[in-house]
C-alpha positions in Angstrom: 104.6 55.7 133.0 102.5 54.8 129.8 99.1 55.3 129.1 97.4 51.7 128.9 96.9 51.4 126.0 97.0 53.9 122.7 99.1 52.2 120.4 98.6 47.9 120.7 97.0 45.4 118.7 93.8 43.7 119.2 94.2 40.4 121.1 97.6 41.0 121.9 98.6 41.1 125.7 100.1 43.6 127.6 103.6 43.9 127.6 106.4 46.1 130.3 107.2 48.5 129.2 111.2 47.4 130.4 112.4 44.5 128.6 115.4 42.3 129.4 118.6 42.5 127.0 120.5 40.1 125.6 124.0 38.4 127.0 126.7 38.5 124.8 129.3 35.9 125.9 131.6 33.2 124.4 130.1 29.8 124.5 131.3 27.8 126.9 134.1 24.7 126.9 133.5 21.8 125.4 132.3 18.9 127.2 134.9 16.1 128.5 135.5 13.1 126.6 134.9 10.4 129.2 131.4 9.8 131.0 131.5 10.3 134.4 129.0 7.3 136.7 125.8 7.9 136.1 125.4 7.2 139.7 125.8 10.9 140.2 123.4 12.2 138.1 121.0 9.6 140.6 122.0 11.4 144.1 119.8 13.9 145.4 121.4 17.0 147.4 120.1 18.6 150.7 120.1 22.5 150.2 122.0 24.6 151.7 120.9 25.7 154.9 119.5 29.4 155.3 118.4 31.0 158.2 116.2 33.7 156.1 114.0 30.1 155.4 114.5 27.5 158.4 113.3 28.4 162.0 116.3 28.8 164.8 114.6 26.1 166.9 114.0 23.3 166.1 111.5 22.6 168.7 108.7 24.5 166.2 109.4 22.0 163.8 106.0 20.5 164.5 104.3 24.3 164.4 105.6 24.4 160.7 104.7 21.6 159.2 101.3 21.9 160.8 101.0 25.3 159.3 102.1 23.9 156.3 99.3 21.2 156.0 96.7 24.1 155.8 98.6 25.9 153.1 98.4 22.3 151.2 94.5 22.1 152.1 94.4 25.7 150.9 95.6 25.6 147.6 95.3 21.7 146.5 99.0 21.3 146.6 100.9 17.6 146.5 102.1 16.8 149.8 105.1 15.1 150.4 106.3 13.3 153.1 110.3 14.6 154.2 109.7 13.2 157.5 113.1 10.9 156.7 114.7 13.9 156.4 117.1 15.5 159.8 115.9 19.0 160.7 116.3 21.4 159.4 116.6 20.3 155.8 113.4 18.8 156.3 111.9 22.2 156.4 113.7 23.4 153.3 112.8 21.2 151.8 109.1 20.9 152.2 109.1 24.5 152.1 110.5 24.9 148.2 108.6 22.4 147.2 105.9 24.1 147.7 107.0 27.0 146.6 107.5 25.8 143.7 103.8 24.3 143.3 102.5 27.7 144.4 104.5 29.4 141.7 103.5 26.7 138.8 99.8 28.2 139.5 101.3 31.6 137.6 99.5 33.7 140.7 102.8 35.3 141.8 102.5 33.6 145.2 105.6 33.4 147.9 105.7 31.2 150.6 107.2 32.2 153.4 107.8 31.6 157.6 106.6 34.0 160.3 107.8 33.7 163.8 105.5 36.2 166.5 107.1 37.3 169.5 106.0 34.4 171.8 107.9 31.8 169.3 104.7 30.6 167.3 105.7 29.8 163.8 103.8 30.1 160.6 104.2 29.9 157.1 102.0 32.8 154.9 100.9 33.5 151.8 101.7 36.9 149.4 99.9 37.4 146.4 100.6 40.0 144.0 99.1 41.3 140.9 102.2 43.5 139.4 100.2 46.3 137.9 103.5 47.6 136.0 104.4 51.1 135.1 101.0 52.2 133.4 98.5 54.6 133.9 94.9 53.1 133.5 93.6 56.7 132.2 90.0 56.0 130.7 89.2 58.5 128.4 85.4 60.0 128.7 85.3 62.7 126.0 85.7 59.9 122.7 82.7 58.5 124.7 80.5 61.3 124.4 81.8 62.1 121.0 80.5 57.8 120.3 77.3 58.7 121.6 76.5 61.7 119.6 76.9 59.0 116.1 73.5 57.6 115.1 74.9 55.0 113.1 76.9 53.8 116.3 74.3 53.8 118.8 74.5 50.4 120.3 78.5 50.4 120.2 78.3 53.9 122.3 76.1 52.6 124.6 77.5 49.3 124.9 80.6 50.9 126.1 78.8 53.5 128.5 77.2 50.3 130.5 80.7 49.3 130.9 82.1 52.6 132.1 79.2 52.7 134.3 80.2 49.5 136.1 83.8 50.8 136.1 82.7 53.9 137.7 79.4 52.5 140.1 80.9 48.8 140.7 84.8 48.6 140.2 85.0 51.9 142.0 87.2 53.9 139.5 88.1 57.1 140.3 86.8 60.5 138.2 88.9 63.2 137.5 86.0 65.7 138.2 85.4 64.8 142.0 87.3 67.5 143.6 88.9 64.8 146.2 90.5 62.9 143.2 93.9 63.1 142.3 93.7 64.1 138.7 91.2 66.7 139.7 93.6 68.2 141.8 96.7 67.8 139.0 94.3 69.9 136.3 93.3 72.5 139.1 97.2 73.0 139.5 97.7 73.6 135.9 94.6 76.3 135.4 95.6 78.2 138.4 99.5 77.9 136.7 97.9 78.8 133.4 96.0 81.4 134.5 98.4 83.6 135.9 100.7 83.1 133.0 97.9 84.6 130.7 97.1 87.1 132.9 100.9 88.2 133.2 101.8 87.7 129.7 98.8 86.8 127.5 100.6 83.8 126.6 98.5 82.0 123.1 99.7 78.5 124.7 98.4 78.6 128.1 95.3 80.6 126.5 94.6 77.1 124.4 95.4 74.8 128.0 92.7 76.6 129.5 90.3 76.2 126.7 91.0 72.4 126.8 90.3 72.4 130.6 87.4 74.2 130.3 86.1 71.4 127.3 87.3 68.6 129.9 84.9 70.1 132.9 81.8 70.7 130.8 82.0 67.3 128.8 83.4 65.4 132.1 79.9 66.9 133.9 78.2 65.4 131.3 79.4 61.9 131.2 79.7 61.8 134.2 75.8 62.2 135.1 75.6 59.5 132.5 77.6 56.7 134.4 76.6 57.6 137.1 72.5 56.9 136.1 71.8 52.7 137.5 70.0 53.0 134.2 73.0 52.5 131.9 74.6 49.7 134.0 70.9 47.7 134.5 70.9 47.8 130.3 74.1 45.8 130.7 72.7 42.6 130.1 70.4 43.6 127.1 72.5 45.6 125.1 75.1 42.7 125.1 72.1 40.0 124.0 71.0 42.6 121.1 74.4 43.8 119.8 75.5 42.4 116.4 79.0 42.9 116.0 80.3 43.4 112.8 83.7 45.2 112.4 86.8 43.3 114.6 86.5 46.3 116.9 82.9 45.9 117.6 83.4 42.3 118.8 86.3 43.5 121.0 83.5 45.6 122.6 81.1 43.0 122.7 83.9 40.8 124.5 84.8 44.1 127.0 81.4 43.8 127.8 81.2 40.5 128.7 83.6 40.5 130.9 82.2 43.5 133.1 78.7 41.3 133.1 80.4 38.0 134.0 82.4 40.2 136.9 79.2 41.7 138.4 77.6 38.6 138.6 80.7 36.5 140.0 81.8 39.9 142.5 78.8 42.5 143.0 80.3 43.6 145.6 83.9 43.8 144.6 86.0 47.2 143.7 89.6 47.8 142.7 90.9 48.9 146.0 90.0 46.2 148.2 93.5 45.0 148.1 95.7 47.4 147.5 98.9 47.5 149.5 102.0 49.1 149.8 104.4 46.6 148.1 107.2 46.8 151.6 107.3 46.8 155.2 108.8 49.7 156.0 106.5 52.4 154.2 107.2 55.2 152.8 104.2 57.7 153.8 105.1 60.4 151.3 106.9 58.3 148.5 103.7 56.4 147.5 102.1 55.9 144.6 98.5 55.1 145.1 96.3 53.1 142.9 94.1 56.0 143.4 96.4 57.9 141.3 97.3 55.5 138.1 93.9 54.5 137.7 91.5 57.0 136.7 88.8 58.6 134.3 89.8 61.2 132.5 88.8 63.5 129.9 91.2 62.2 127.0 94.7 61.0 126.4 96.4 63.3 123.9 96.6 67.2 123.3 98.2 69.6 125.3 96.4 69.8 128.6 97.2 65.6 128.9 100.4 65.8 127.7 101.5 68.5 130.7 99.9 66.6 132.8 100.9 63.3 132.0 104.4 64.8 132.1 103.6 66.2 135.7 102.2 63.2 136.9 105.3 61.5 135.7 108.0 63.8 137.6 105.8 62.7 140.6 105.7 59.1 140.4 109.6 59.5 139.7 110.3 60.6 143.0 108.5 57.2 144.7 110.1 54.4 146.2 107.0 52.0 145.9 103.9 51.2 144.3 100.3 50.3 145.5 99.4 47.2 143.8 96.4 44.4 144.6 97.8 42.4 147.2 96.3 39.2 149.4 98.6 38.1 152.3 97.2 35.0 154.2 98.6 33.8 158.0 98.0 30.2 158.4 98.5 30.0 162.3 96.6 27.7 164.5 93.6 30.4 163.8 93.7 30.2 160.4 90.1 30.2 158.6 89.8 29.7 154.9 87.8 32.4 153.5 88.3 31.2 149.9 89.5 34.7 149.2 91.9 35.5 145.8 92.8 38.2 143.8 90.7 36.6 140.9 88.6 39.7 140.7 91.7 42.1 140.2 93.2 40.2 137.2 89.6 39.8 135.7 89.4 43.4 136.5 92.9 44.8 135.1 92.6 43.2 131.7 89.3 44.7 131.3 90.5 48.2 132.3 93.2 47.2 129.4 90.5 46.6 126.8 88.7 49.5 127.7 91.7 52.0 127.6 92.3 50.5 124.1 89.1 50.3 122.6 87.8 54.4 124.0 91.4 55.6 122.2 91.1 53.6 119.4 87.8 54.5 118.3 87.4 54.6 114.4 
C-alpha cells in the first residue's frame, strides 16, 4: 500500500495505484461490401435469461416490481413501463435498466434481488466508496514543526483546526492511544529494537529507538493540541481571516473549507459509520480494517516509518478483503427512506487526501 499522498500535484486527483495495460492485437477484418436491412439494426433483443438476476417463480413477479417502485422513488430514477413484456424478461429488463441509471449517478451502486426464506422478494441497494490500496497516514510531527514558525502562524493553525476535526469529529485514529493499531505496530518494533541493542549494541536500531522516542514526546504534544474544542471552535475564524498567498496556502484554505462545510452539513458523522467487510462470507482474521489504513501518525519517511510501513505491508498482504464505507438498503414492504448516503465519506476521503498532501508537502 502507498502513503496518500507524498509525491502528487496540486489539484490533481487521486489515482490506483494499479493501472490497466494496453491490448496489442491485429485490427480486425474489414467490413463487407453490401449493406445489410436496416431493419435489423431497428429490432430490439430480450436478454438472455439468468437465474443469478430473475426470481424462480414467477408468482413474486408482482413483489419485484413493487420493490422496484421504491428504488425509483428512492433515487429519482426514469421508470419504464415493460409490462408488454412475458416474464421473466420483463424483470431483466426493468432490472438493468436501472442498473444502468444507478450506475450513470457515478456512486458505485448495484442493484440487485433478495429472496428471504418465506419467498418475499426484494431488490437492494450496495453502495461502495472503493478506498483503494492507500494508507491515509496523517503526519503530526511537520505540524508541530508549522507551529513553532512565526511567519506561518495562521497556515499552522489553520491546519491544526482541521486535524482537530479529523481527530474530535471524523473520528480518526491516533497512533499514541495504546488500543490503536499503529500504536501497537511501534511498540512491536521498540521491544524488537531493544533487545537487538541490548544483545548487540546495534548503531541502527540505537537510531529507531531514538526516532520512537521523538514520535511519543511530539505525538503527546499534538495530541493535547487537537484534542483542546478550542482549536476546532477557531475553525470558522481562522478560515474568514486567512489571506492566502502562495498556491499551497489556498490549498489549505480550500482543506479547510471543506472540514467546515462537513461539520455543519454532518456534526454528527465519523469515518467508521459504514464500514463493512466487502463479502459475505468473512474472513475474521484476514481483515483489513479501516482502523488500520487510516491513521495519525508521527511522520511518513525515516527509518522508524519506513520499517513500519514495510511491516504493515507484509500484513495487509496476507488479507483477503478490505473494510471500505459501505451503505446497503432493503427495499421490502418495510422499507423506510432514511435519506441516508455515503456523501459524507467521499466529502471526507478527499479531504483526508488533501490533508496527507499538504502536512508532507510543507515548504
Amino acid at each position: 500500500m502507498e502513503t496518500a499522498p507524498t509525491i502528487r500535484h496540486l489539484r490533481t486527483k487521486p489515482q490506483h495505484a494499479a493501472r490497466c495495460g494496453g491490448r496489442k492485437g491485429k485490427q480486425g477484418a474489414g467490413r463487407t461490401a453490401c449493406a445489410p436491412a436496416d431493419g435489423f439494426l431497428r429490432h430490439s433483443f430480450l436478454p438472455l435469461y439468468g437465474q443469478e438476476v430473475a426470481p424462480k417463480e414467477p408468482n413474486i413477479e408482482w413483489d419485484f416490481f413493487a420493490s422496484l417502485d421504491r428504488v425509483v422513488q428512492e433515487y429519482n430514477l426514469k421508470a419504464v413501463d415493460f409490462t408488454g413484456k412475458p416474464y421473466p424478461y420483463n424483470v431483466l429488463l426493468a432490472h438493468t435498466r436501472a442498473q444502468q441509471q444507478l450506475t450513470a449517478m457515478g456512486r458505485g451502486i448495484t442493484l440487485s434481488v433478495e429472496q428471504d426464506d418465506k419467498g418475499d422478494t426484494c431488490l437492494a441497494t450496495t453502495e461502495r466508496l472503493y478506498t483503494g490500496d492507500t494508507l491515509y497516514y496523517i503526519p503530526v510531527v511537520p505540524l508541530y514543526r508549522l507551529l513553532k514558525d512565526k511567519k506561518k502562524k495562521q497556515t499552522a493553525e489553520l491546519l491544526l483546526s482541521v486535524c482537530s476535526y479529523l481527530y474530535r469529529h471524523a473520528g480518526v485514529p491516533y497512533y499514541r492511544n495504546d488500543y490503536e493499531y499503529i500504536c501497537n505496530q511501534l511498540e512491536y518494533i521498540e521491544d524488537w529494537h531493544t533487545e537487538i541493542r541490548e544483545s548487540e549494541g546495534d548503531e541502527y536500531a540505537q537510531g529507531i529507538l531514538a526516532e520512537l522516542s521523538t514520535a511519543k514526546y511530539y505525538g503527546d504534544v499534538m495530541q493535547r493540541k487537537l484534542h483542546s474544542p478550542y482549536h476546532l471552535e477557531q475553525l470558522q475564524q481562522r478560515i474568514d481571516i486567512y489571506k492566502p498567498i502562495t498556491e499551497m496556502e489556498h490549498e489549505v484554505l480550500k482543506a479547510a473549507k471543506k472540514a467546515c462545510k462537513l461539520l455543519q452539513d454532518y456534526p454528527d458523522a465519523n469515518l467508521f459509520m459504514h464500514t463493512e467487510v466487502n463479502d459475505p462470507e468473512g474472513y475474521d482474521d484476514e481483515v483489513v480494517r479501516a482502523q488500520q489504513y487510516i491513521s495519525f501518525v508521527a511522520e511518513t519517511e525515516g527509518a522508524l516509518y519506513n520499517q513500519m510501513e514495510q511491516m504493515i505491508n507484509e500484513e495487509f498482504g496476507n488479507c483477503g478483503v478490505t473494510e471500505m464505507p459501505t451503505l446497503t438498503k432493503h427495499f421490502d414492504r418495510n422499507y423506510l427512506s432514511d435519506g441516508a448516503t455515503l456523501d459524507f465519506e467521499r466529502r471526507a476521503f478527499a479531504l483526508l487526501e488533501n490533508i496527507c498532501y499538504l502536512l508532507n508537502n510543507l515548504p
